[in-house]
Backbone bond lengths (Angstrom), bond angles and torsions (degrees), N, CA, C in turn:
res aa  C-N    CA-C-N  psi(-1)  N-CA   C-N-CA  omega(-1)  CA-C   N-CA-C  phi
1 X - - - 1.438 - - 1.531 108.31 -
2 X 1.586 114.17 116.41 1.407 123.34 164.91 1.611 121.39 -51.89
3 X 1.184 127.74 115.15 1.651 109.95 160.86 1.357 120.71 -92.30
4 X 1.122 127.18 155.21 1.147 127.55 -170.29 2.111 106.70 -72.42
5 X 0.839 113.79 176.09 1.047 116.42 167.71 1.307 136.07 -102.48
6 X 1.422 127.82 122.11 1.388 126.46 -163.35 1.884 114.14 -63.12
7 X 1.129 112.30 129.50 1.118 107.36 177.96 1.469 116.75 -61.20
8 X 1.411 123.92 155.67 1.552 131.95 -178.04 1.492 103.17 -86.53
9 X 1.674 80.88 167.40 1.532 102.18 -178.14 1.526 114.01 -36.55
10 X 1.047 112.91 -55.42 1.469 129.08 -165.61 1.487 121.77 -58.95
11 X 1.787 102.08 -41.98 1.453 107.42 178.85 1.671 101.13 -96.91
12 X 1.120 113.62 -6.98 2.035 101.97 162.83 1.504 103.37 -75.90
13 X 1.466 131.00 -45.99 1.423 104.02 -170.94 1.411 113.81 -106.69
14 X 2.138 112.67 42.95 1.133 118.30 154.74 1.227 101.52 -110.82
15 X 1.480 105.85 -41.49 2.409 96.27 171.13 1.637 106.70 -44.42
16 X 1.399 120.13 -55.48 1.281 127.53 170.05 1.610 113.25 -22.35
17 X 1.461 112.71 -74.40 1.382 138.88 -153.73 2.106 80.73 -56.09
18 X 1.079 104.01 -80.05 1.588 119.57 -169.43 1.755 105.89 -49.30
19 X 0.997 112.36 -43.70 1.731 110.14 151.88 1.592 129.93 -45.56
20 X 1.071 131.36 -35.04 1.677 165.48 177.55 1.740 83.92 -99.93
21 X 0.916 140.62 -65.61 1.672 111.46 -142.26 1.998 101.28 -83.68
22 X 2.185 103.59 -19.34 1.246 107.92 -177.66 1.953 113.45 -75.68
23 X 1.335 98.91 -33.62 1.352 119.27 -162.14 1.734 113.95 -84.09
24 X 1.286 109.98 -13.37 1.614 128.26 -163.48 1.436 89.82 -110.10
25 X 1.460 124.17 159.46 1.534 118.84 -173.15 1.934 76.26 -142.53
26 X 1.535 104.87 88.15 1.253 102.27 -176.04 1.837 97.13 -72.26
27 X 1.079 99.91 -42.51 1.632 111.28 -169.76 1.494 120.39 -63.56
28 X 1.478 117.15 33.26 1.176 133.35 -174.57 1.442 124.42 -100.61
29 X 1.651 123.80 114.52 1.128 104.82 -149.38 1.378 133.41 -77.73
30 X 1.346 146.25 160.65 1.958 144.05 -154.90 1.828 80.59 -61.28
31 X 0.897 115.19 -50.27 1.644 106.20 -167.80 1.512 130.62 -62.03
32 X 1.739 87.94 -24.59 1.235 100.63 179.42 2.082 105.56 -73.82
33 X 1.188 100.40 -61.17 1.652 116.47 170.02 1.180 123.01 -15.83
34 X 1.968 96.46 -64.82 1.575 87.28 -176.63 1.697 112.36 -108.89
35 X 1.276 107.73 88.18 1.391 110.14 172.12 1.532 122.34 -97.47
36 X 1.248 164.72 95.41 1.364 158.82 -175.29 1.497 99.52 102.98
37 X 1.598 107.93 -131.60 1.266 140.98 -157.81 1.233 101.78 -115.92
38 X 1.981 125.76 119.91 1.268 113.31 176.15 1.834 94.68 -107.15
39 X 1.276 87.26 -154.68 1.733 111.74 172.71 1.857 107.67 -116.27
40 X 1.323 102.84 -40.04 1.531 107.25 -174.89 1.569 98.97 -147.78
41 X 1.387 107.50 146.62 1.477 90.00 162.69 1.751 140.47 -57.51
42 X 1.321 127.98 106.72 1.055 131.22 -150.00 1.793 93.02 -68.17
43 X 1.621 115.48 -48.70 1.399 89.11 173.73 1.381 146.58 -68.04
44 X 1.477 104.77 -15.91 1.622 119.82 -179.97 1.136 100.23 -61.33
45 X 1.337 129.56 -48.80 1.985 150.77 -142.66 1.523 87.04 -84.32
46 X 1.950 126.28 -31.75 1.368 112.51 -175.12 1.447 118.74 -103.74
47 X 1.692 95.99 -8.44 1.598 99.04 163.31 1.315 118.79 -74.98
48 X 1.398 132.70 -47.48 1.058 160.45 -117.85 2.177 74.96 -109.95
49 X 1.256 113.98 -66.82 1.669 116.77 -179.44 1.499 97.63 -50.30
50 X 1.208 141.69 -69.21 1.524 158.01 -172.23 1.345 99.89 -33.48
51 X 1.272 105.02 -54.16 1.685 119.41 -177.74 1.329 95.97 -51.12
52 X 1.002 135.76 -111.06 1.597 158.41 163.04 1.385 100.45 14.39
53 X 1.287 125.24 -73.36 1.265 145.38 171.02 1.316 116.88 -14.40
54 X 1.724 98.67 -67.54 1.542 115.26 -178.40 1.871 109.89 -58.98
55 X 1.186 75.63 -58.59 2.178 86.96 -173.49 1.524 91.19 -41.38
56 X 1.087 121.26 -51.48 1.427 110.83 -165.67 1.434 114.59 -67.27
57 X 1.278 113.28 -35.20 1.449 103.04 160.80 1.331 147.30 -84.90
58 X 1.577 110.79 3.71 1.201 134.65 143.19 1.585 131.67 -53.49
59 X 1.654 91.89 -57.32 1.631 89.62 166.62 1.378 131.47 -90.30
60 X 1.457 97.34 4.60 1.736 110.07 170.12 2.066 95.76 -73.33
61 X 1.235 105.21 -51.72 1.012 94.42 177.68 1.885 133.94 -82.50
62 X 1.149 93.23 -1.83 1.329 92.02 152.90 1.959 128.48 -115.41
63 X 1.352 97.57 34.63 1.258 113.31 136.94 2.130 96.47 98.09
64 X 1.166 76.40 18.76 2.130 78.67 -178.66 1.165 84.64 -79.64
65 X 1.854 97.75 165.06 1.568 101.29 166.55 2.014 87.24 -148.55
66 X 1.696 57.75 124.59 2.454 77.92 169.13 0.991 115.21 -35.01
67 X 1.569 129.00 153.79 1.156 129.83 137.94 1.768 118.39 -76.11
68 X 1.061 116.20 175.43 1.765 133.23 -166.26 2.109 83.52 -76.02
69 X 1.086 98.77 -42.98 1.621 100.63 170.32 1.253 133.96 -85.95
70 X 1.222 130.05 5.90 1.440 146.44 149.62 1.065 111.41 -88.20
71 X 1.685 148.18 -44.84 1.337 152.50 103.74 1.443 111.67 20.78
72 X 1.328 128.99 -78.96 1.354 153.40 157.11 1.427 103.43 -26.17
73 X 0.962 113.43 -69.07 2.029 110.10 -159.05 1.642 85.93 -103.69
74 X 0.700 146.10 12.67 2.029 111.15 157.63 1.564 86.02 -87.24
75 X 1.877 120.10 -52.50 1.717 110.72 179.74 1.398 127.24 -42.10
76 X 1.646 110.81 -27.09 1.481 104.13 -164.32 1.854 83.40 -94.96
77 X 0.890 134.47 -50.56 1.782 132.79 178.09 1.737 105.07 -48.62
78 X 1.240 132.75 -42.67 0.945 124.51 -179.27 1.732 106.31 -88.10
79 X 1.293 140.07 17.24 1.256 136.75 177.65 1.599 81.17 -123.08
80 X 0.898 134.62 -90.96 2.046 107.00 171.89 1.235 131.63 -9.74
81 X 1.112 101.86 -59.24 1.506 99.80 169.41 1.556 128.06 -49.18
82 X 1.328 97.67 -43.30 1.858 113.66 -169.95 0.976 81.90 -73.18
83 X 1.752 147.49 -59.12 1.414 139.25 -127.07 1.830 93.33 -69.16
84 X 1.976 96.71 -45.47 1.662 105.17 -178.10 1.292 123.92 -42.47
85 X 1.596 111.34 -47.40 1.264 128.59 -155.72 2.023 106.50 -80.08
86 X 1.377 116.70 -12.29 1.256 136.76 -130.41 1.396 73.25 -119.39
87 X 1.340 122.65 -87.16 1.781 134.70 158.90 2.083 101.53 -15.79
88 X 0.997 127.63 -50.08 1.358 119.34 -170.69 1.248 108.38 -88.27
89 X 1.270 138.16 -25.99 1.518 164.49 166.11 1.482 113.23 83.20
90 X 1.318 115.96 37.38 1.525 123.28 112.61 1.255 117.64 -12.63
91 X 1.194 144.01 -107.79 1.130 155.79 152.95 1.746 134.61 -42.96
92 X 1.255 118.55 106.24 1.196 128.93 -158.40 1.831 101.99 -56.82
93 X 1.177 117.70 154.59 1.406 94.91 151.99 1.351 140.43 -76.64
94 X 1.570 124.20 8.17 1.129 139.01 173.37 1.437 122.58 -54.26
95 X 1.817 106.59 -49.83 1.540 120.58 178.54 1.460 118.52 -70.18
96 X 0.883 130.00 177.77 1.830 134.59 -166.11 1.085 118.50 -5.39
């Protein structure tokens, strides 16, 4: 029995990146964000993700390749984040 082959560094924290860029509603407007009572600031938590996001796809494209632990913490920061954004209802509970 053949197994498939595990994808590399590079294309886990680009499935990642496109997972985070589908699941995040960066394009959401300041008015929309801060409505009532949050838990965290929902826009800082999506600048602050956006940030991260980008660099990483900068140096994806200039040819770095992640570690299994750079991999690790943008996923565990971006599953905080969602959990935040999810809690403020930003984010439906439908998505991730």
């Amino acid at each position: 029995m053949t197994r498939s082959p595990k994808p590399g560094l590079q294309t886990a924290m680009q499935d990642l990146i496109v997972q985070i860029r589908t699941q995040v509603p960066f394009d959401t407007p300041t008015s929309t964000l801060c409505q009532g009572p949050c838990t965290g600031c929902s826009k800082k938590l999506m600048e602050f993700l956006d940030t991260e996001v980008s660099d990483w796809e900068c140096r994806l494209n200039a040819g770095d390749i992640p570690s299994f632990g750079d991999i690790h913490a943008l996923a565990k920061r971006s599953r905080k984040i969602h959990g935040v954004l999810k809690q403020n209802g930003i984010i439906d509970a439908v998505n991730l």
